[in-house]
N, C-alpha and C positions, 0 to 999 in steps of 0.2 A: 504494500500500500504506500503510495506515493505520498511525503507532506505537501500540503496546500500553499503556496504561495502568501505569506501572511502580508495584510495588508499596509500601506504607508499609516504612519503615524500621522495625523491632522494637528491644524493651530498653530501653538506654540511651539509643541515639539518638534513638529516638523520643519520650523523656521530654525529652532537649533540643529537641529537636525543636518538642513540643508548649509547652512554658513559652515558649520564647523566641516562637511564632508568638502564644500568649496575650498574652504581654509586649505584642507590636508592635502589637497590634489594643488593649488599654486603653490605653497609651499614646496611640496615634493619636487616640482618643476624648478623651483627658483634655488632652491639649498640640496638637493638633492636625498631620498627617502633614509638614508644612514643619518642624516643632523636631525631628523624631524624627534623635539619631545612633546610631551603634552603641554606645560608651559607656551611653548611657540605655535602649534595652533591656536590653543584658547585665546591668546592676543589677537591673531591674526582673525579670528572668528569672533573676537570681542566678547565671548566671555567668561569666567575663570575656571581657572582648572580645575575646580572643584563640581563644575557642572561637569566636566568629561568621563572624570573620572566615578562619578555617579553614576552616569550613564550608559558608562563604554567599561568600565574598570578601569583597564591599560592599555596602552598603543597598541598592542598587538590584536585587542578584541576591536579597537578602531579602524584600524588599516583593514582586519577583517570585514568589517560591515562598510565598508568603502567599499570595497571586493565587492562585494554582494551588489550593491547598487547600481555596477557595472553588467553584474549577469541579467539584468531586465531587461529583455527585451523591447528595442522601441517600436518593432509593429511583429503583425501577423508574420508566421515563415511566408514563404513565394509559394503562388496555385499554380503548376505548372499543369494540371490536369489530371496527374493522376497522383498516388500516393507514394510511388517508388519513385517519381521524379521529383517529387515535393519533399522527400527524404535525401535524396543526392545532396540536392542543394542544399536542405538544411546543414546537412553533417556535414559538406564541404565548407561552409562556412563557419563554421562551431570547429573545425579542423582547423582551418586558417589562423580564428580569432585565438582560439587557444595558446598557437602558435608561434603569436607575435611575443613581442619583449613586452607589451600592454597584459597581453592576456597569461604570460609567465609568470608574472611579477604578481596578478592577481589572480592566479592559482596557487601563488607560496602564503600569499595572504591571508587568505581561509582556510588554507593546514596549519601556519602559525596559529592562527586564532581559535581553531583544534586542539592544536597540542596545550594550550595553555585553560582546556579543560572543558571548552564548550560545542555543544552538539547543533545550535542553533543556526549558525553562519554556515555550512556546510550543506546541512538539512534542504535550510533555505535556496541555495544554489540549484541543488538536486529537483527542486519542487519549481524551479523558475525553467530551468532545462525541460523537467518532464510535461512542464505546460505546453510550454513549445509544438513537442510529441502529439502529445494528445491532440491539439488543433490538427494535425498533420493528416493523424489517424482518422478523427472525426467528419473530416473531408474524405477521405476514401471510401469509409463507412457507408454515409449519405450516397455515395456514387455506385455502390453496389462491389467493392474492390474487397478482396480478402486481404484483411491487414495484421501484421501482427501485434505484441501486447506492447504496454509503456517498456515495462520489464525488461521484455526481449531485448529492444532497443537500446536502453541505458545500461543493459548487459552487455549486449554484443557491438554496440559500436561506440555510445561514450565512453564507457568506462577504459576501452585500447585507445582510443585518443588521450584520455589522461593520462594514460599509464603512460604511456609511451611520451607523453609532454614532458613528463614530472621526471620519467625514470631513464629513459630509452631500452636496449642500447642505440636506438634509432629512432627519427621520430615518425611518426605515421605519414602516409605518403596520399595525395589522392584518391591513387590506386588501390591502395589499400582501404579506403577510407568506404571507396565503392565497392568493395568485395563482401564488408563486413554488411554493407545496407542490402547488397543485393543476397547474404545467408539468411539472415534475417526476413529477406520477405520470398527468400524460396521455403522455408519451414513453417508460414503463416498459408503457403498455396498450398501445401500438399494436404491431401485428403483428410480428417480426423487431425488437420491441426489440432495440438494442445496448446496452452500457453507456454510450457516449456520448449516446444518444438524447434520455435523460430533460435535461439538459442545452444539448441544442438545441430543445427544446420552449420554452425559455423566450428564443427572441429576439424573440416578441413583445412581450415584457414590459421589453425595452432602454428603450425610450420612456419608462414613466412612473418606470422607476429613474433615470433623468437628466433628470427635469426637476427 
């Protein structure tokens, strides 16, 4: 079961909210993310470090829900007509972004803010990605296309794009990127699909993820 996308904070808070997540991103830009303390945002966000620290704990649970903020998507994925090409494109882009030194830096950001003891900022990720999905899904549905589950999905093609972001020994390649989408939606066609299925279509594809 996927968490839900939890909603923006309104008001007040989301005015702190927003200044201080502004703050952390020109700062970062202007001092570089190794000078950033809590102290120098809260100036820079105008208010004291005692609200952040409230709010946030410590840098690392901040710099985490910055992260976060980034994983929202600002529209719908692309309708290219059907659900394996509305999939391509997703994952190739979510392959890309990952990819960059942007989307590096805010995938160390959410394990930092993991390791320092919380399940929230990660969750949240996970629930913003699987939205994504589900629109994807829910389009092929309505068209009459046999699709597979959220599951399969953030099993058999996000989770080798992170791994391979975070870990290598290499990082994920297009090609491969379209290999994982298209196991995934040969195991969701075949007869008596299970939810499992789409997910065991791809142990052919063990081999070139681990060379």
């Amino acid at each position: 079961m996927n968490p839900r996308p939890a909603p923006r904070p309104g008001g007040r808070s989301a005015r702190v909210q927003a200044a201080v997540h502004r703050a952390t991103n020109e700062l970062a830009e202007q001092i570089g993310r190794a000078q950033l303390t809590v102290p120098l945002i809260a100036a820079q966000a105008g208010v004291t470090p005692s609200t952040i620290y409230r709010r946030w704990g410590d840098l690392a649970e901040l710099l985490a829900d910055v992260a976060l903020d980034r994983f929202r998507a600002d529209a719908e994925p692309a309708d290219t007509g059907s659900v394996e090409g509305d999939l391509q494109a997703w994952a190739e882009q979510f392959f890309e972004e990952m990819g960059s030194e942007v989307g590096q830096t805010m995938l160390r950001d959410v394990l930092a803010g993991r390791i320092q003891g919380s399940m929230a900022v990660p969750s949240q990720c996970a629930a913003y990605t699987a939205s994504q999905i589900e629109i994807i899904l829910a389009r092929g549905s309505a068209r009459g296309e046999a699709v597979p589950t959220v599951d399969a999905l953030m099993d058999g093609v996000v989770a080798p794009i992170i791994y391979r972001t975070l870990f290598g020994p290499a990082r994920a390649s297009h090609a491969l990127v379209r290999e994982l989408v298209g196991g995934c939606m040969a195991g969701a066609a075949r007869p008596g699909a299970q939810p499992s299925d789409a997910a065991l279509a791809l142990d052919g594809l063990a081999g070139p993820m681990l060379e």
